[in-house]
C-alpha positions in Angstrom: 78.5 99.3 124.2 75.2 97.1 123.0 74.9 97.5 118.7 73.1 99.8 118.2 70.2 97.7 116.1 69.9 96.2 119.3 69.3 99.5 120.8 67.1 100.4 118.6 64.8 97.3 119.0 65.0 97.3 122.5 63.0 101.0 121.8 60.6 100.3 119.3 59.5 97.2 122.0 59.2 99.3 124.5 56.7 101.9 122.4 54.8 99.0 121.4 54.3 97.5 125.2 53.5 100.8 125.8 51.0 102.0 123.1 49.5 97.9 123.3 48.6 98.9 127.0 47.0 102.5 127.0 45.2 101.9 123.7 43.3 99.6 126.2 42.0 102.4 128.0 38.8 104.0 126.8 39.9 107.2 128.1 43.1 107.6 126.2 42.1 108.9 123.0 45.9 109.3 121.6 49.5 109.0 121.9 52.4 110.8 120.1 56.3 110.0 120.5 58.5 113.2 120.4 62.8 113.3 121.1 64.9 111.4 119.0 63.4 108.4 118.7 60.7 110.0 116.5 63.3 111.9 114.0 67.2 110.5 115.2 68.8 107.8 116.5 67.9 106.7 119.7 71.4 105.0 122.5 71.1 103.0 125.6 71.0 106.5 127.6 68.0 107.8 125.9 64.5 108.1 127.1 61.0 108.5 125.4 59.0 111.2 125.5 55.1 110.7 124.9 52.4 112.9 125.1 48.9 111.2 126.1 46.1 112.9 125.0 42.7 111.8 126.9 39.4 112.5 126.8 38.1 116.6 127.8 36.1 115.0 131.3 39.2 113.3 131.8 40.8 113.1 135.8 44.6 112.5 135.4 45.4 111.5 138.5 48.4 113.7 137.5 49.8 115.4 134.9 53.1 114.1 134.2 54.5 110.5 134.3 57.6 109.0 135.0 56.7 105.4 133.1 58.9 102.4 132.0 58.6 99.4 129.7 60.8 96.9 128.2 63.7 98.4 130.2 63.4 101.6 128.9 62.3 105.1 130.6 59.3 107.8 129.7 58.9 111.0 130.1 54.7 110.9 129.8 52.3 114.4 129.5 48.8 113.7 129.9 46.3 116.2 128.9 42.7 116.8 128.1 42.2 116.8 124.1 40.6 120.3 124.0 43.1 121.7 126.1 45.9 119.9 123.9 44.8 120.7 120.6 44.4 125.0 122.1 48.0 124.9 123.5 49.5 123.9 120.0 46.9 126.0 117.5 47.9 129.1 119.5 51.5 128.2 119.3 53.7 129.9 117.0 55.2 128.2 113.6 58.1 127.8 114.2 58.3 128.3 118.3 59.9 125.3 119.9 56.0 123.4 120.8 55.9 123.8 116.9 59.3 121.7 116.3 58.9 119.6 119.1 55.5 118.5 116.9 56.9 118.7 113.9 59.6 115.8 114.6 57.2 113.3 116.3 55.3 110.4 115.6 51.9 109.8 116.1 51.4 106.4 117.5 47.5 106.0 117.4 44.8 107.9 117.5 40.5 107.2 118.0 39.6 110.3 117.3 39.6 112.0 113.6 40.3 115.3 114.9 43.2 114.5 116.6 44.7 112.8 113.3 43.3 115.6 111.1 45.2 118.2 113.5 48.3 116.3 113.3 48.0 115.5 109.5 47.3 119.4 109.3 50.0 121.0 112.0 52.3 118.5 113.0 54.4 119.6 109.3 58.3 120.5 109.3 58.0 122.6 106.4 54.6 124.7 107.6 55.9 128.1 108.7 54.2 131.4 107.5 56.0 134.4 107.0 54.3 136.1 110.0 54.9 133.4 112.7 58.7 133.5 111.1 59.2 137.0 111.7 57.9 136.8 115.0 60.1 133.4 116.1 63.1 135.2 114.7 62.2 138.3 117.1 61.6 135.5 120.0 65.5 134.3 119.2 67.1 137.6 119.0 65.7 138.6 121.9 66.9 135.7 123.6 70.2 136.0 122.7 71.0 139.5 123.0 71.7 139.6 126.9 74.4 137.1 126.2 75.8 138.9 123.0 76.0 142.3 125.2 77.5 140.0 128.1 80.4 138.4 125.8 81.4 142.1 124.4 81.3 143.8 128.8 83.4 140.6 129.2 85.7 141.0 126.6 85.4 145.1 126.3 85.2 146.1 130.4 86.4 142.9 132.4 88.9 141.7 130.2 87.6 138.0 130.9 88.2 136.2 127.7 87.0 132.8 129.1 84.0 134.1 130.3 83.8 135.6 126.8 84.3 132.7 124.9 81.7 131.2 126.8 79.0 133.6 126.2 79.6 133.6 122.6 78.9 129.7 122.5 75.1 130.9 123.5 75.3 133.4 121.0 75.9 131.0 118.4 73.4 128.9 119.5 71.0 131.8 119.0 72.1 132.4 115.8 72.0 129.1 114.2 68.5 129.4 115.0 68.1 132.5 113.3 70.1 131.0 110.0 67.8 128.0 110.1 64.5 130.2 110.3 65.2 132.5 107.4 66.0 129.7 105.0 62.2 128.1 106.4 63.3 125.5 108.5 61.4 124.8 111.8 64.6 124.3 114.0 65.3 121.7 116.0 66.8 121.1 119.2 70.4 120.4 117.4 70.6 123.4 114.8 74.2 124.3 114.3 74.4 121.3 112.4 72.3 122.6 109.5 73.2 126.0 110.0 76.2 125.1 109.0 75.0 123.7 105.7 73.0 126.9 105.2 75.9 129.2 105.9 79.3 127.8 106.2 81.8 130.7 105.6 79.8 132.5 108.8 79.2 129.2 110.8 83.1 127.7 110.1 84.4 131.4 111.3 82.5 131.6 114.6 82.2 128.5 115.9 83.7 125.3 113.8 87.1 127.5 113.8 86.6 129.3 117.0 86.0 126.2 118.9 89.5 124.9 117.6 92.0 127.9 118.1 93.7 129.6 120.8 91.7 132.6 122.4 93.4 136.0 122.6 92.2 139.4 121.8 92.1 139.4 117.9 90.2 136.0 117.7 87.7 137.2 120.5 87.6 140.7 118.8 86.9 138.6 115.2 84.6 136.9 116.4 82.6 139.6 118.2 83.1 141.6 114.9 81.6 139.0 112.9 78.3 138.1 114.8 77.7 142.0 114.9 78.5 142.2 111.0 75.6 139.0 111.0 73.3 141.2 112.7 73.3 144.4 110.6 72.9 142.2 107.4 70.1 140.9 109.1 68.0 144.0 110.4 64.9 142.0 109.0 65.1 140.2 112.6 63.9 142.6 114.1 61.0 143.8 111.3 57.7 143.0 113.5 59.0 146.3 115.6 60.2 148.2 112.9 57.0 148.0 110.9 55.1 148.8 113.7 57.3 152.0 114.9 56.8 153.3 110.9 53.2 152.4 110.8 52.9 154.3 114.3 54.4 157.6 113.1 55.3 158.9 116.5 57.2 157.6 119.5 55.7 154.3 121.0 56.5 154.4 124.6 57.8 150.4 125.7 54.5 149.9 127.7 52.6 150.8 124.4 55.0 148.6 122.1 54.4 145.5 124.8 51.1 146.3 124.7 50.5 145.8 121.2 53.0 143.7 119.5 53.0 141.7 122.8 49.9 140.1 121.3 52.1 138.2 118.9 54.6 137.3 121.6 53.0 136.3 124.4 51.9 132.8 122.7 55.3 131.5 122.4 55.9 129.2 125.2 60.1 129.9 124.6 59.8 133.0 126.8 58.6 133.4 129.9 58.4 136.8 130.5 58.7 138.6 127.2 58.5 141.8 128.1 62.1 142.6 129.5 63.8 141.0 126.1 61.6 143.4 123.8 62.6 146.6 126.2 66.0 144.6 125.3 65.5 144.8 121.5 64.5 148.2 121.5 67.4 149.6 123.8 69.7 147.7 120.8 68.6 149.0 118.1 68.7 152.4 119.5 72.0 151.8 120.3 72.7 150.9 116.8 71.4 154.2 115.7 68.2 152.5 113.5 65.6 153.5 115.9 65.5 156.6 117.7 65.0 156.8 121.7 63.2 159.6 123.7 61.4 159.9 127.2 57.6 160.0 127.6 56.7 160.4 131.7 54.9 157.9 133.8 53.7 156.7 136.8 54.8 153.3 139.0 52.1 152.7 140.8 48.2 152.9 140.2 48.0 156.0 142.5 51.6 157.4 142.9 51.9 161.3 142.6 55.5 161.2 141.3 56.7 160.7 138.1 59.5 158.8 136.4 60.7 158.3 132.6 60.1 155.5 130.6 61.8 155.3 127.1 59.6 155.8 123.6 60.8 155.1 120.6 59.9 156.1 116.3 61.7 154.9 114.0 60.9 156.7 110.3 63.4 154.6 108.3 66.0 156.9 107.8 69.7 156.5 108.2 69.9 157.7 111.9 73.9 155.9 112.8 75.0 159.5 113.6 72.3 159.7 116.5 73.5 156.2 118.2 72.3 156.1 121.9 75.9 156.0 123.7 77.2 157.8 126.9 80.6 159.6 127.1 83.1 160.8 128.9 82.6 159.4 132.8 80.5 156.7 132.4 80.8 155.7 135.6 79.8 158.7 137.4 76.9 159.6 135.0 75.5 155.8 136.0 76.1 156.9 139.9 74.4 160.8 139.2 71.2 158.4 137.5 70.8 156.3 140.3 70.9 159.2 142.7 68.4 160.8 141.0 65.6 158.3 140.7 66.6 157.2 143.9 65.6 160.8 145.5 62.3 160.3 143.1 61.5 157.0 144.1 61.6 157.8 148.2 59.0 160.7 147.6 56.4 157.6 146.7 54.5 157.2 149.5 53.6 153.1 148.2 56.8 152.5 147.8 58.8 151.4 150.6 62.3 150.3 149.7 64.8 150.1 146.5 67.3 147.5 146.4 69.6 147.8 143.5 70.6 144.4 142.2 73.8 145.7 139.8 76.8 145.8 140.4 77.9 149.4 139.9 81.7 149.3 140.5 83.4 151.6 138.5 85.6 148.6 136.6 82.3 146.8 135.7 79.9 149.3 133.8 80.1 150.4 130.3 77.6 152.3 127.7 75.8 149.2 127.4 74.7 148.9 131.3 71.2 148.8 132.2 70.9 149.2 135.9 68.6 146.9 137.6 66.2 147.9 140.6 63.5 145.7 142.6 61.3 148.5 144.0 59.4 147.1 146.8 55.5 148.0 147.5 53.0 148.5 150.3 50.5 145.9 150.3 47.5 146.3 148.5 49.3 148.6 146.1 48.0 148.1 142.4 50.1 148.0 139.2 49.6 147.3 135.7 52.5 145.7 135.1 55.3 143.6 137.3 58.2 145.0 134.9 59.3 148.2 133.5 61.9 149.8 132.0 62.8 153.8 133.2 65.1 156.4 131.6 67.2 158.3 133.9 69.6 160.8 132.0 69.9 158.3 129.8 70.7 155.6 131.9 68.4 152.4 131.1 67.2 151.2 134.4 64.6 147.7 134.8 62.8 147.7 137.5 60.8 145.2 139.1 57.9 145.7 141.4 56.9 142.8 144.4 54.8 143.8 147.2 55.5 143.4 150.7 54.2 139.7 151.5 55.0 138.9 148.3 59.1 139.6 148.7 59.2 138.4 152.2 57.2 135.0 150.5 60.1 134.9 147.9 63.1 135.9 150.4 61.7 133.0 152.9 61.0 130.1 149.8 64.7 131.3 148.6 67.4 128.3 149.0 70.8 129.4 149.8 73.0 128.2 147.1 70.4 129.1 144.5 71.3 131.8 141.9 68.5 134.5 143.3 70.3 133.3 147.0 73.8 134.9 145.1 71.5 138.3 143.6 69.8 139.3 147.0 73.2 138.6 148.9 75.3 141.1 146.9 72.4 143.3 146.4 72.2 146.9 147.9 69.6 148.8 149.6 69.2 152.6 148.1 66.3 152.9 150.8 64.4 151.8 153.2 61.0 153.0 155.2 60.3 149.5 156.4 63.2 147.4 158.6 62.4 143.8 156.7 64.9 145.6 153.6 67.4 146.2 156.3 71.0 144.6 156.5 69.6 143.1 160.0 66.2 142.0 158.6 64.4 139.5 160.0 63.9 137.7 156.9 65.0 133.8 156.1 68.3 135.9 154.7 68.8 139.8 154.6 69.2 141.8 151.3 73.0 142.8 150.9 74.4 140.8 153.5 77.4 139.3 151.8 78.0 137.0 154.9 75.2 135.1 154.3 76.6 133.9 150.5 77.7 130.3 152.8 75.4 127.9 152.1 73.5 125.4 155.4 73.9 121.8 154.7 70.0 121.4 154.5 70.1 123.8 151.3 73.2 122.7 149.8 72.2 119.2 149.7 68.6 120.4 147.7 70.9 122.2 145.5 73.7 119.5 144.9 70.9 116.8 144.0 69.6 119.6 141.4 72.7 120.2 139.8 73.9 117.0 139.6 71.0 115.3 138.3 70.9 118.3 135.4 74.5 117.4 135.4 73.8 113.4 134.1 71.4 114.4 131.5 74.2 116.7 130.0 76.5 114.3 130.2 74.4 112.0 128.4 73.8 114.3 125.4 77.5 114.5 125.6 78.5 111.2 125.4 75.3 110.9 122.9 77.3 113.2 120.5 80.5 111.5 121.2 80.1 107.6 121.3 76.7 107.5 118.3 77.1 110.5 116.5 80.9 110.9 116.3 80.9 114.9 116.1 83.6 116.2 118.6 82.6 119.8 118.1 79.3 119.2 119.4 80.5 117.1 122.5 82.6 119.8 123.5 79.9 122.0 123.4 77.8 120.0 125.6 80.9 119.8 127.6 80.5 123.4 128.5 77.4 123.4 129.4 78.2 120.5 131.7 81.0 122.3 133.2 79.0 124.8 134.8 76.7 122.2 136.4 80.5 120.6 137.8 81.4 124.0 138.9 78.0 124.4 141.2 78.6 121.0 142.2 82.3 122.1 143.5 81.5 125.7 145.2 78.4 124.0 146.8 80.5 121.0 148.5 82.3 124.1 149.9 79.8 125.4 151.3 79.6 128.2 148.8 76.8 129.9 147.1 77.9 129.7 143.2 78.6 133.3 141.7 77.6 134.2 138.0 80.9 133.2 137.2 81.2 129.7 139.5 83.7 128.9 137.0 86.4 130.6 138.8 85.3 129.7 141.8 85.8 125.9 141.2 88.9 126.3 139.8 90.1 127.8 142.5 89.0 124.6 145.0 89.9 122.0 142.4 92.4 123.2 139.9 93.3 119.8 138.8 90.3 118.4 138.2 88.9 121.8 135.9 92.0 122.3 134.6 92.3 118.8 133.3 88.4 118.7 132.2 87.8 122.4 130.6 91.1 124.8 130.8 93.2 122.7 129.3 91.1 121.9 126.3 89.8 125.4 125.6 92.9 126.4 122.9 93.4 123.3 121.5 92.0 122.0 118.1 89.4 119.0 119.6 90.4 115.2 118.8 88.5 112.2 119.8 91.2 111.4 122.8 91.0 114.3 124.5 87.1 114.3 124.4 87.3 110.7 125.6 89.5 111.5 128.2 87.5 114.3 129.3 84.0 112.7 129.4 85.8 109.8 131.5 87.0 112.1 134.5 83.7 113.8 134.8 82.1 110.4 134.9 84.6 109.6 137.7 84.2 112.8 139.5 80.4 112.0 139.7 80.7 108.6 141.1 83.1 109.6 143.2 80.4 112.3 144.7 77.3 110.3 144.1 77.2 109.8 147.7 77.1 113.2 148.8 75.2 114.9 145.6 72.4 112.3 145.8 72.6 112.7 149.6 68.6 113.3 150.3 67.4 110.9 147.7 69.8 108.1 148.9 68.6 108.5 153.0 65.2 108.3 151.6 65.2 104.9 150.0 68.0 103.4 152.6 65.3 104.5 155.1 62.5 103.5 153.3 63.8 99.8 153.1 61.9 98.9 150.6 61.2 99.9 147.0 60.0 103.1 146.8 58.0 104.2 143.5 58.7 107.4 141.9 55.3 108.5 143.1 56.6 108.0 146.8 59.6 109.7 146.0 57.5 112.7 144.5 55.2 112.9 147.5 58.3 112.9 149.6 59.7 115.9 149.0 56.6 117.3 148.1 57.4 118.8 144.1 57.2 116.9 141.3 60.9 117.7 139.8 62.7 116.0 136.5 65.8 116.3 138.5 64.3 113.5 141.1 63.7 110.9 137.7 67.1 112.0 136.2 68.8 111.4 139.5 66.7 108.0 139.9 67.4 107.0 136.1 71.9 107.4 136.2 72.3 105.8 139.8 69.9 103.2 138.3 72.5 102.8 135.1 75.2 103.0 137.8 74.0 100.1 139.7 73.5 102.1 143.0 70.0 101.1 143.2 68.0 99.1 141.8 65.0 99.7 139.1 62.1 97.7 139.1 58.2 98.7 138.1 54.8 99.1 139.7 51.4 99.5 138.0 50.1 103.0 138.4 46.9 104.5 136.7 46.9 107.1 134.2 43.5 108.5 135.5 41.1 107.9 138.3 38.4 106.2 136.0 41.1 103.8 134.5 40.7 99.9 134.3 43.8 99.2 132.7 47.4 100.3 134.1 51.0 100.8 133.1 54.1 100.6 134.5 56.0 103.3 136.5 59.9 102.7 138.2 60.5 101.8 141.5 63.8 102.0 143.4 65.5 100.0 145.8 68.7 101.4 147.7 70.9 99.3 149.5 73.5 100.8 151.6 75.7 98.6 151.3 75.8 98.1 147.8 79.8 96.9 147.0 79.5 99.8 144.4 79.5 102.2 147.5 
């Protein structure tokens, strides 16, 4: 390994080249580094991000870059100043675009509005109380799904890896929590200070629980712990208390969306926000601090039936005697619900199938189990909203609404392999008026046809290069962690995260579509290799060897792969014959992925082709030009 002042010069010239090039174009107003070389130590795997920030009439000739100077790789945003400086005044204080600003550097700037909104914004310690309250709602919403997954696990299926596993995200969720309410805009990396914030919680669930053997009591400790977190914490969740008290009567969920979505549709963390505050609300109504009742409504625009939604009030009372939870047979209570809105459902005349996407065996539901239905539409049916969630006999169902075209768009753009591939297989149909929904549909694959869980070579190549490029960025963090930062609790987090990338890898060379719990699945193909990697490892107290150790045979497992993950990539440059920019390899495959630059940049460090640069233009008016990679493959390479 190169010293790591070397390293670090090697970087800082490459910013400068950089910086000394587009500072020459008159229609780059600005350029700000972000990542760890702006606020940690940069290593020899690392790569740059910038964000270029031109002029409002400017004409990117696109918006993203894959650059290169003095040896070193960047990961380039171009954007418009007006539409730059909107996307991060409307984001939250502390929401990741706030971090992600907060740790960077500007490099240069000819405009003084740009530095004044930087000089104003780009501040680790500028977080008001409201964008706080809101961020820590973002995070708990975020992380319930997995806390409710690790206690089914642990509770229902009896699966204490899968447990274990779960909880890590959990963690993660809460660190960001801890580091919010003592006014700290988190960062990427926040157990770290969590830990310095809260020690006694931190050391219990994940310092010691990373380090001991996993039975029952530790898993049940655990679990008892992070839920013991949570109701000293109700003040997570106070943007939809105060609102429910201010209210004075039940708020049905579209209502609540509707109004406190306005402070939660700016974050750019979530996606779709909508399903993790029906989430939030179903939790605390389980918890018995809100309290749940059913208000009617209707699916479509212009449907004459009528389903349930849940409402909710909460009037701050002690209400722990009224807790939301089912009893007796939950199982057959689950069953009578589906039934039932099933029967409602068919009497829509705009709706023309239900496909239930749960899996409703009787050893895998519990009180917690929201049902999950994809109600399908005739064309030209209007809606107000895409999601939902219903109330049947107090069953929580989602439900998600597609038209017509629009499923058979997403059934036919579906890769097998993929993780919606693994949904629609082992989906169900409840019913049908329309034979695309049928087991013998004519679609690219039918709905709850288990068969077609194999994978064709065409899609399980897409999906090896995929997960294996995600897979060397991981490992790169890893070894990151491991070689420069010397915390083994840290690299054998990352470890797990790589692990499920290794496990995709393995079902897919099988020809299998990777299950929720692909885990299992690999070790079933290659019990050595997981074993030796991730089984082995999970009840022993962590040491640099066996890390080291660890991080080697996944290195070798990938190299000894490379051939077949990289498979499409690798045919297109040996074909090719000549260098091939990243450009080319963009307008190739026609998408402009990260995992085609992550895969380009580790066979690069691998020597299995060859990186050099081409000038490319930042926008179509541009005089001056940087430098983007190029690759060379050669097939008979002696590393091959």
């Amino acid at each position: 390994m190169r010293p790591q002042d070397a390293i670090e010069q090697q970087y800082h010239e490459a910013v400068d080249a950089l910086v000394e090039k587009i500072e020459k174009d008159p229609y780059i107003l600005a350029a700000i580094v972000a990542g760890s070389f702006s606020y940690a130590q940069v290593w020899e795997k690392s790569d740059l991000d910038v964000e270029i920030i031109g002029r409002d009439a400017i004409r990117p000739t696109q918006s993203f870059f894959s650059l290169v100077e003095n040896g070193v790789n960047i990961h380039a945003n171009i954007t418009p100043r007006n539409a730059f400086k909107q996307s991060i005044e409307r984001a939250q204080q502390g929401s990741f675009m706030h971090s992600y600003f907060s740790h960077s550097t500007l490099l240069f700037s000819r405009d003084a509005s740009i530095q004044e909104w930087y000089d104003k914004n780009a501040n680790r310690n500028n977080i008001g109380e409201r964008d706080k309250q809101f961020q820590l709602l973002n995070v708990i919403a975020d992380t319930l799904p997995n806390l409710i997954y690790a206690e089914k696990q642990f509770y229902v299926n009896k699966d204490d890896l899968t447990c274990f596993l779960s909880l890590l995200h959990v963690v993660q969720g809460l660190a960001r929590i801890e580091v919010l309410l003592n006014n700290e805009i988190p960062a990427r990396e926040v157990i770290q200070p969590a830990l310095r914030y809260n020690p006694d919680f931190f050391d219990t669930v994940y310092t010691d629980f990373i380090n001991c053997k996993k039975n029952e009591a530790v898993l049940q400790d655990t679990l008892d712990a992070i839920n013991g977190y949570l109701d000293a914490h109700v003040s997570i969740f106070q943007p939809v208390l105060d609102y429910l008290a201010e209210q004075k009567v039940p708020r049905t969920l579209t209502e609540l969306n509707a109004d406190l979505g306005r402070g939660l549709n700016n974050s750019e963390d979530f996606s779709d926000f909508d399903e993790s505050l029906d989430l939030v609300c179903q939790w605390l109504a389980w918890k018995g601090i809100i309290k749940q009742v059913a208000r009617p409504m209707k699916p479509t625009a212009k449907s004459q039936i009528a389903v349930e939604e849940p409402a909710y009030y909460y009037d701050g009372t002690d209400t722990k005697h009224d807790q939301v939870r089912l009893k007796g047979d939950i199982h057959a209570q689950i069953q009578n619900a589906v039934e039932s809105i099933t029967d409602t459902l068919e009497q829509d005349r705009y709706i023309l199938a239900a496909i239930l996407t749960s899996n409703l065996a009787e050893d895998n539901v519990w009180e917690k189990t929201t049902v999950q239905i994809t109600l399908i539409l005739r064309d030209g049916t209007k809606f107000k909203q895409r999601q939902f969630q219903l109330i049947e006999d107090g069953i929580p169902i989602r439900v998600q609404l597609y038209t017509r075209s629009d499923y058979r768009k997403l059934l036919d753009r579906t890769l097998q392999g993929s993780t919606l591939h693994s949904i629609l297989a082992e989906s169900s149909v409840l019913f049908s008026k329309d034979s695309l929904f049928s087991v013998d549909g004519d679609a690219n694959f039918s709905v709850g046809d288990p068969s077609c869980l194999q994978v064709a070579e065409r899609d399980m190549y897409s999906q090896l290069l995929n997960a294996a490029a995600m897979a060397t960025a991981i490992i790169a963090k890893a070894e990151k962690w491991f070689h420069l930062k010397q915390d083994i609790n840290y690299t054998f987090l990352y470890l797990t995260y790589l692990v499920r990338e290794l496990a995709r890898i393995e079902t897919l060379m099988h020809g299998e579509t990777p299950r929720r719990k692909v885990i299992y699945q690999a070790l079933e193909h290659n019990p050595s290799f997981f074993t030796a990697i991730f089984t082995d490892l999970i009840d022993k107290p962590k040491n640099e060897a066996m890390l080291r150790d660890a991080l080697e045979q996944v290195d070798m497992y990938l190299e000894d792969n490379l051939r077949t993950l990289f498979k499409p990539l690798l045919d297109f440059l040996e074909e090719s014959g000549d260098e091939r920019t990243i450009t080319d390899i963009y307008m190739h495959f026609g998408k402009r992925e990260l995992a085609l630059e992550l895969a380009c940049e580790w066979l690069a460090q691998k020597e299995v082709i060859e990186q050099f640069s081409a000038p490319v233009r930042l926008t179509k008016d541009s005089q001056t030009s940087v430098e983007e990679p190029a690759y060379y493959f050669d097939a008979n390479n002696p590393f091959l």
